[in-house]
N, C-alpha and C positions, 0 to 999 in steps of 0.2 A: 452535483457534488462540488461543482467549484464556488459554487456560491454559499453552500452551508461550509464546508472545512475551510479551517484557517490554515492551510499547509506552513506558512511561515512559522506560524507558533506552536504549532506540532513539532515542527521538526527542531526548532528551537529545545523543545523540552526533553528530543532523542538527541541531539548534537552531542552533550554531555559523554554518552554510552558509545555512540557512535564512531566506529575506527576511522582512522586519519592513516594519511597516506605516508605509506616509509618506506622500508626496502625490499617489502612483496610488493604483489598485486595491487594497484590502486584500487581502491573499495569503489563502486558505484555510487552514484550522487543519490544522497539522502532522502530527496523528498521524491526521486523516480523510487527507490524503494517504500519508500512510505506507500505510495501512490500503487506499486504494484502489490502491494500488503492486503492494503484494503479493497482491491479491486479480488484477493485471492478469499475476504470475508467475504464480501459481498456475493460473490457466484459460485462460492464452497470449490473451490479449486485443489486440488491436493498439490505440494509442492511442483511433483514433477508436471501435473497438469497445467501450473500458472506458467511453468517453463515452455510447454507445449503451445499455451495461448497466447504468449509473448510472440511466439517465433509466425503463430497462423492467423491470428486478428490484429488489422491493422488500428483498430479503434483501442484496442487495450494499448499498443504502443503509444500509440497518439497521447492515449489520457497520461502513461507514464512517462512521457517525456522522450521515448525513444526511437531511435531512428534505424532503422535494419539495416541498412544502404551504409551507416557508417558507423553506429552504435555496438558493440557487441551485446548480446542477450543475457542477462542473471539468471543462472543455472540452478535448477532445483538445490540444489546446496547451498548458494550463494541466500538462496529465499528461504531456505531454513533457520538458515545462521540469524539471517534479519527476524526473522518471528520470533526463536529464542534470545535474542537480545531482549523484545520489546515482552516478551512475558518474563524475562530477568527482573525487570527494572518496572515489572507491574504496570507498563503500558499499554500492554494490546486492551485489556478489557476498556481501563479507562478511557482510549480514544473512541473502540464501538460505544460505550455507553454515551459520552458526548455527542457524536454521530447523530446514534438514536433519539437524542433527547432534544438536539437542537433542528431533523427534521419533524418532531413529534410538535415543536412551537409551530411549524407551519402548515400542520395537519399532516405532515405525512409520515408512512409506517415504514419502516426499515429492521426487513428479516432477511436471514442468509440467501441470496439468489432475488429478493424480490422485492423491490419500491413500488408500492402502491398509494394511493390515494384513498380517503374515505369518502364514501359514497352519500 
């Protein structure tokens, strides 16, 4: 996935919608959310489960940018908030659709939980 997503330009087109940091809680870095979003399509995670996987697979950290050791973890609400931004603003479908279409150019299938190849 690092080779098909253009994380830069994704995030680029959520930055707009995206909160910036005042006098709460500093929001989480945008494309570690992005990055845990799609990792929560990809393997049908329920909020509090992509919370759960954060905290018990180090490879999903890895791919989101996060460090356990020094990082704090986004908390099923915090992963909430981020999915209804990105369905606010009619971008969850269009990034899966993009996703899908640009590993569909290199033969490959992309459905909830599973990257396959054709045979």
């Amino acid at each position: 996935m690092e080779q098909v997503i253009s994380w830069a330009e994704w995030t680029n087109r959520i930055a707009p919608h995206y909160p910036v940091a005042g006098l709460g809680r500093k929001p989480f870095e945008l494309e570690a959310m992005l990055r845990i979003h799609m990792m929560q399509q990809w393997f049908g995670y329920s909020d509090p489960g992509m919370e759960e996987a954060l905290h018990d697979v180090p490879m999903l950290r890895e791919f989101a940018g996060l460090d356990a050791g020094e990082d704090a973890m986004p908390d099923e609400t915090t992963i909430l908030k981020f999915r209804h931004l990105l369905e606010k603003h009619h971008l969850a479908q269009s990034l899966f659709a993009e996703t899908t279409a640009q590993l569909a150019q290199q033969g490959l299938l992309l459905r909830q939980g599973t990257i396959a190849t054709p045979r």
